[in-house]
N, C-alpha and C positions, 0 to 999 in steps of 0.2 A: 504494500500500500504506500511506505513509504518513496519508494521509485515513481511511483504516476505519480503521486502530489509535487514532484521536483521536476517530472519531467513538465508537469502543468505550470509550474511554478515559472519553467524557462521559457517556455510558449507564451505565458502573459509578460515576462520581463519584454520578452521578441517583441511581442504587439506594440506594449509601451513605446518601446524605442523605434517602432516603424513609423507610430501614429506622431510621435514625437518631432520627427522629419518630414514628414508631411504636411502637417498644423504647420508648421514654421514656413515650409516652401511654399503653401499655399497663400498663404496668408499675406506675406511680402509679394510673389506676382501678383496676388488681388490690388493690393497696395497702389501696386506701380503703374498696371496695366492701366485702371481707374485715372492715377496722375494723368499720366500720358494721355489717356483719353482726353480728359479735362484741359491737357493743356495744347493739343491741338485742336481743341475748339474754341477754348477764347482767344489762345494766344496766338494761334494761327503760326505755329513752326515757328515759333522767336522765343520763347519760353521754355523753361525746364522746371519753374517754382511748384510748382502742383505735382509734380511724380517729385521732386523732393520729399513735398509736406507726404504726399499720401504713400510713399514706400516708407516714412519715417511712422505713419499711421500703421502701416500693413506690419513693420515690427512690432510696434507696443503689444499692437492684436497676437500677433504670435505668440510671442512671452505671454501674454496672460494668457492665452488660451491653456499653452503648455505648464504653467503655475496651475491653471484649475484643473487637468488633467492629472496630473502629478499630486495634486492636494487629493481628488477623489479616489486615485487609486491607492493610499496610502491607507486612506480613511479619515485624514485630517478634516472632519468635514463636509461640507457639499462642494466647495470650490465657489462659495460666493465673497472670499475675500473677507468676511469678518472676524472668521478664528474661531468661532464659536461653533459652529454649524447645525446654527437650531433654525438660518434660514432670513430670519424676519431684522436684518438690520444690526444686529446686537442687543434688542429691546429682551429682556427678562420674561415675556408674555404668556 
């Protein structure tokens, strides 16, 4: 029994670290692609400010994602960021 639970164990470490690179890659081309969009349409190919701001968007996104993914599989939580994970804000309710 204990051999399946470890080889299960490695199979979700796998997942983790798949979904891990993926959430990040996704997330920065969302980012960028968006910019870019954005910035050939107002700035009409003279611009690069908008796929700056929104690849710097598409990182934060990433990191957090992979912070709430990482906080839920641990069990730290639900992954909403208050530390508590009872959900509602940090409110005692």
């Amino acid at each position: 029994m204990d051999k399946k639970k470890a080889s299960s164990s490695a199979w979700r470490a796998l997942g983790l670290v798949t979904n891990i690179g993926i959430t990040l890659a996704a997330s920065v081309l969302i980012g960028y692609y968006m910019g870019y969009y954005l910035d050939r349409l107002i700035f009409h190919k003279t611009g690069y400010w908008l796929t700056l701001v929104f690849s710097l968007f598409g990182i934060a996104a990433g990191f957090r994602g992979v912070f709430r993914m990482i906080n839920r599989t641990l069990g730290n939580g639900n992954g909403n960021g208050n530390g508590n994970g009872n959900g509602n804000g940090g409110n005692k309710e």
